[in-house]
N, C-alpha and C positions, 0 to 999 in steps of 0.2 A: 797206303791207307785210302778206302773209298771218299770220295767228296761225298756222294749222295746213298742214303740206304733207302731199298724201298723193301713196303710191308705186302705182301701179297697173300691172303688169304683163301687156300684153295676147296672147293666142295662139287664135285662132278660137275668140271665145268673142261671134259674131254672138247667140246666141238670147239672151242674155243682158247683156251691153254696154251696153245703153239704160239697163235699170234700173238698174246700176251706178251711171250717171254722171246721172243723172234724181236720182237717194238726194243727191248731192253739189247739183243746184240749185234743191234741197228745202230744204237747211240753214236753220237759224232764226240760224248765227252765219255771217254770210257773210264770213270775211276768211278763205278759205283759197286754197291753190292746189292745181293735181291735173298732176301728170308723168307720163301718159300713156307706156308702153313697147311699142310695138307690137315684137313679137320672133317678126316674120318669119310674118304671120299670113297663109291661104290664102285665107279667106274676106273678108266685107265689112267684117270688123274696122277695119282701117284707114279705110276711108272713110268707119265710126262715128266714130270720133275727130277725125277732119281736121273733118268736120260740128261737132261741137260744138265743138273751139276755134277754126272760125271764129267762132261765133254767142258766145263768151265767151270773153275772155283768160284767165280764170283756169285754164285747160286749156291745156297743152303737150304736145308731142305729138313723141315721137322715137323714133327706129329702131335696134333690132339689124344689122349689117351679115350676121346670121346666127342660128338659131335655138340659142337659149341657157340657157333655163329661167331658170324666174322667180326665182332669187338673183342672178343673173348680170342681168339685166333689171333689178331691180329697183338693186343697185346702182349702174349708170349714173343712173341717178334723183339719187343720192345729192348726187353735187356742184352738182345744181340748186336743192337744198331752200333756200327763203328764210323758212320759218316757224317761230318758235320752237319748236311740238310738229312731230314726223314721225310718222305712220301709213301700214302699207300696209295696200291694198285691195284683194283680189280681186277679177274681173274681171267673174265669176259672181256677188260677194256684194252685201251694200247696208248702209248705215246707216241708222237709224233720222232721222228729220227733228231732232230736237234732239240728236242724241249729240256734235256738237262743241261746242254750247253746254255741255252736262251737263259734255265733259272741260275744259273753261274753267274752270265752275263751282267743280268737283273741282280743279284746279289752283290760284284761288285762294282756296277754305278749305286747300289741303295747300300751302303755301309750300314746304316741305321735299319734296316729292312727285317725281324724277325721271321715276317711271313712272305713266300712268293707265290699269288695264286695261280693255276693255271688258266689258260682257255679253255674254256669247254666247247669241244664241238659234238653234237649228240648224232649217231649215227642207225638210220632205219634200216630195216631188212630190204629194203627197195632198195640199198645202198645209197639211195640220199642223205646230205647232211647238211646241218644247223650250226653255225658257231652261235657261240655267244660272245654279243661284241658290245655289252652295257656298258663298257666300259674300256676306254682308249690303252694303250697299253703303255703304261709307266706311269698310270695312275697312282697316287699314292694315298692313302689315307693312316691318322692314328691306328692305335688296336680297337680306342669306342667307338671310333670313325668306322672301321670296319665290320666291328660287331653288330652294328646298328643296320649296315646294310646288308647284313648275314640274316637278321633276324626278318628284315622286309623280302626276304628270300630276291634277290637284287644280285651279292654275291654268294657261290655256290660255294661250298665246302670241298673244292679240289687244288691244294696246295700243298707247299713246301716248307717245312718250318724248321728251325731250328733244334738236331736230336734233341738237346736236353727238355724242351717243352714236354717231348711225348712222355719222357723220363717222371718231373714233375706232375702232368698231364694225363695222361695215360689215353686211351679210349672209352666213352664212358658203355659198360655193360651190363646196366640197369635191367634192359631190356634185351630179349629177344632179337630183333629186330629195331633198326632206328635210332635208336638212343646214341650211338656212335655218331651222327651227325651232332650232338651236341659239342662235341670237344673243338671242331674247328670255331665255333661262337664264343670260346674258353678259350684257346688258343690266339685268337683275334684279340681278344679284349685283354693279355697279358703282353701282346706284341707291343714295342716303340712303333713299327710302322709297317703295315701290309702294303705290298707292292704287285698291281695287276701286271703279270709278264706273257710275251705273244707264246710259251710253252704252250705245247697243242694238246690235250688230256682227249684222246677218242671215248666218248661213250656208248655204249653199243644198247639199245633201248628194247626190250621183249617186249611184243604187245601180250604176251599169256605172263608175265609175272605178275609175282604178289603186288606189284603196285599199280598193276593196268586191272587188277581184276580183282571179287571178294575174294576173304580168306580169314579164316578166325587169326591169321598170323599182322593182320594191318590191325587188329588192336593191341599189337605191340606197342602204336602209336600213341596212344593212352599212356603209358608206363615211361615211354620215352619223354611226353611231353612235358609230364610230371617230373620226372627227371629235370628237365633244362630249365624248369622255374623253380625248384629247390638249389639249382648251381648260381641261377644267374641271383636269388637270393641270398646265397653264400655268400656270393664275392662280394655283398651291399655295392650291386648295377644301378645306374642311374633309372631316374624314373621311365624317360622317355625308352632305354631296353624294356624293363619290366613290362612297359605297356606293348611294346613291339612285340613281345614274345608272346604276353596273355591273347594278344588278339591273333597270332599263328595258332595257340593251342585252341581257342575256340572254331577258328575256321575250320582245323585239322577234325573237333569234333564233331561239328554238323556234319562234313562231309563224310565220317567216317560213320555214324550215324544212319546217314540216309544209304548207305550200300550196305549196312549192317541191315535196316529194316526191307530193303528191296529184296535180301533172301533169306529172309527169317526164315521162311516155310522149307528152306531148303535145310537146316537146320533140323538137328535132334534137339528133345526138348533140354537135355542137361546144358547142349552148347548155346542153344539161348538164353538160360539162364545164367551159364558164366558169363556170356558177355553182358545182359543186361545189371550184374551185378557188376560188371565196371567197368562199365559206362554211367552209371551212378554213381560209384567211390569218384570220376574223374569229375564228373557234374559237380558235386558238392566239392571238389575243390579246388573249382574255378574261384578265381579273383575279379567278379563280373565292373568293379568300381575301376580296374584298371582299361577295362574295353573304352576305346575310343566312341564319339558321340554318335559317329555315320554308324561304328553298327550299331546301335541301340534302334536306328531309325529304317539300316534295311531287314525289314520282315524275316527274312529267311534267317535274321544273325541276331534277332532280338533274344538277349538271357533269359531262359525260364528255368524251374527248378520248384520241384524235385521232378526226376524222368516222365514219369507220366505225364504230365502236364505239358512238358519241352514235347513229349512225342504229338501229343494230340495236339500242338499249334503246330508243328511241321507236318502231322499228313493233312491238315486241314490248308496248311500253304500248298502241299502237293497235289491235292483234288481239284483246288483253286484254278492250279496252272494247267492242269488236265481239261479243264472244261472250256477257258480260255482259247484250247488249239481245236477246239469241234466247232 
């Protein structure tokens, strides 16, 4: 029986693929298994995968009957997982050759430990990289302890948890895109005790993806955000989340906001008008009493409502700062 299952969610991600699944028959702890999701890939993708679980069982390999985005992918995985820990892996990313022994390790000095997060180190096409090192390794926090610094985006959402959470849990697939960050914040906050472990999670960064650049697809983030404050209002979250979370979801909307308006013109008139109609549904249902005092007080994060009005005090911030640099 596998110790660890990992969730792999795949969508023509040929250049990349190999090294993925190459990280996993690297492992120094070999008792895992990997649930491959092709979901509806164009390229050689699938015939990467079919290739290595024939060459090794511990590789499965199953299909979307449609393309679905990776919460949606990723939870069909779910009811296959046979290994005590669950991780998912992206498709593009890699693990370091010891990081499932390391989350072993970490699991058994933290008996009490639900969660074991990983390290992140983020890697550029220049081949330089970044860990992240906020935090010492054998850190240990509650699950509010850790929710709270999930929500100050402090800790990242790359960890190892207990199967049965994803079971209870799932991934959330509210949304398009995004909204699956929410269940490691759910995940956290149902844990006895998340444990920072030196496991090395490679991230591989595109500067041309949807998150370095516009795309009617980053107002997933809207659907998502909404999403993680109907969850964290579920579970009745302490105040200090609720406030943690509103003031992500509002940062999340200026910014998303201001790259919506920098290519409006590039826009057809219907797609500006889907997104200006929600970005409105998401305005009107901001919780602005829950924003902390600083932003009330920085300009660029002050609450307005309804749209119009929020727009014409942010380009009027943005001509401001325009004229400031002549």
């Amino acid at each position: 029986m596998p110790l660890f299952s990992l969730m792999i969610a795949v969508h023509n991600a040929e250049p990349w693929l190999e090294a993925c699944l190459d990280s996993l028959l690297a492992q120094t702890e070999p008792r895992w298994q990997a649930i491959c999701v092709d979901d509806c890939s164009t390229d050689a993708s699938r015939a990467i995968l079919d290739r290595y679980a024939a060459a090794d069982n511990r590789f499965m390999v199953i299909a979307t009957p449609q393309n679905e985005g990776q919460a949606k992918a990723r939870n069909r995985a779910v009811p296959l997982l046979e290994g005590e820990w669950a991780l998912m892996l992206d498709a593009d990313d890699w693990l370091s050759p010891d990081a499932l022994q390391l989350l072993l390790a970490a699991a058994q000095h933290h008996p009490a430990a639900d969660s074991l997060a990983l390290r992140l180190v983020r890697t550029c096409p220049d081949g330089t990289e970044a860990a992240d090192d906020a935090f010492p390794d054998g850190t240990a926090w509650t699950g509010t302890e850790a929710c709270r610094q999930s929500l100050a985006r402090k800790l990242h959402g790359l960890y190892a948890v207990r199967t049965e959470f994803y079971r209870q849990w799932p991934f959330d697939d509210s949304a398009r895109l995004y909204s699956d960050d929410n269940t490691a914040h759910q995940h956290f906050l149902h844990s006895q005790q998340v444990v920072q472990t030196a496991a090395k999670y490679y991230y591989r960064q595109h500067p041309d993806s949807t998150t370095h650049q516009w795309s009617p697809l980053r107002l997933c983030f809207l659907e998502a955000n909404s999403s993680l404050r109907s969850m964290l209002e579920e579970e009745d979250a302490e105040g200090k989340l609720l406030r943690l979370a509103e003031r992500w979801i509002w940062h999340n909307f200026v910014g998303i906001w201001r790259s919506f308006d920098a290519h409006r013109a590039d826009l057809s008139e219907a797609e500006r008008r889907s997104a200006e109609e929600r970005l409105e549904a998401a305005l009107h249902a901001m919780r602005p009493l829950r924003l902390p005092l600083l932003d009330w007080l920085r300009p660029a994060y002050i609450f307005m409502r309804p749209l119009p009005v929020f727009e014409k005090w942010q380009r009027l911030l943005i001509r401001l700062k325009g004229r400031g640099k002549n």
